[in-house]
N, C-alpha and C positions, 0 to 999 in steps of 0.2 A: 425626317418624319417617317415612321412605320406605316404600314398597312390599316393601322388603329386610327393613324392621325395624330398620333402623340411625338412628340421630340422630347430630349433630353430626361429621360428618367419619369416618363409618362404626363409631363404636361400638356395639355390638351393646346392646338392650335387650331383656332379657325380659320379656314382662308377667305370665308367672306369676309371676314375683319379685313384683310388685307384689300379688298378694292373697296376702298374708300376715295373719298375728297381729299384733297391735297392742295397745299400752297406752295408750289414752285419753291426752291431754294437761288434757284437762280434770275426767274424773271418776276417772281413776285406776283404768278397771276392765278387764280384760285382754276384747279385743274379737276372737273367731274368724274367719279368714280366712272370706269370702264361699263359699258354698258352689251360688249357683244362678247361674250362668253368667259375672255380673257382677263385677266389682269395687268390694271395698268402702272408702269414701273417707270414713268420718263413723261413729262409734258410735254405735249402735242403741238406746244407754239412755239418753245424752245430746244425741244428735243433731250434736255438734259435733265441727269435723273441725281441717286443718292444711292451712298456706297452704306447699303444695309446687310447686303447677301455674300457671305463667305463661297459659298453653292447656290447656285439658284433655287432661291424660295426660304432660304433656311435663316433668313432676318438674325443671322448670326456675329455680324461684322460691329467691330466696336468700333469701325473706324467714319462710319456715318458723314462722309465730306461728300461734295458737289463730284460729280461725276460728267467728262464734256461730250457733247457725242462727237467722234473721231472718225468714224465711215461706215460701211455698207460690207455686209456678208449675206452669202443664200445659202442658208442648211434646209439640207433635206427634210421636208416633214414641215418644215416652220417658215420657209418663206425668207424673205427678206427681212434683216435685222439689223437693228443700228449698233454698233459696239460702241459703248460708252469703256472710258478711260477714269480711274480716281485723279484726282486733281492732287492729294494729300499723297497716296500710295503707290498711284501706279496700275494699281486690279484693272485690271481688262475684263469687260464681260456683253457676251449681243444679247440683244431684247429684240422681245417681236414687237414688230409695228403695229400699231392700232390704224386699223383700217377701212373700220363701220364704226359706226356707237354716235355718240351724243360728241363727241370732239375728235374725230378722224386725225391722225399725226399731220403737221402741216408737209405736205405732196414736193413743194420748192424745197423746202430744208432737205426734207430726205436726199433729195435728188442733187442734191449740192454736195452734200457729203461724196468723198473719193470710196472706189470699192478698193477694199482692205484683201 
């Protein structure tokens, strides 16, 4: 995405669009769009997301399969994040944890996870 907001050849992307409601791919449980600033990319009660992002944010990946969360990093700036694995591919990629809103990440999972 440019400066503009546009990707590929100036198609417009919204990123509201992007925090939406969601139905888990893996535990089947209807997951509320993000509510404290962030956008959310991983269900809060299973921790596991979807392999959409080639780069983060860039919903460019055709490979769209269940993504498992695999452990814990601290980057600068961003705090603690869970790194989810492709199940299909292999992508590695951390997300930040939601940690206010209307469905806070579940606190035991995160904490179970190994730091990577």
């Amino acid at each position: 995405m440019d400066e503009a907001g546009t990707v590929d050849g100036g198609r417009a992307r919204s990123r509201r669009a992007e925090n939406t409601t969601f139905v888990c791919g893996h535990c089947q449980t209807l997951v509320p769009a993000n509510t404290d600033g962030h956008y959310r990319n991983h269900c809060p009660w299973c921790l596991w997301s979807l392999h959409v992002d080639d780069l983060p944010g860039d919903r460019a990946s055709e490979c769209r399969q269940l993504m498992e969360p695999i452990g814990l990093v601290e980057k600068s700036g961003k705090g603690w994040q869970v790194v989810h694995r492709c199940t299909a591919c292999g992508h590695r990629q951390p997300n930040r944890l939601v940690r206010d809103g209307a469905a806070p990440d579940d606190l035991d999972l995160v904490l179970a996870l190994p730091w990577l």
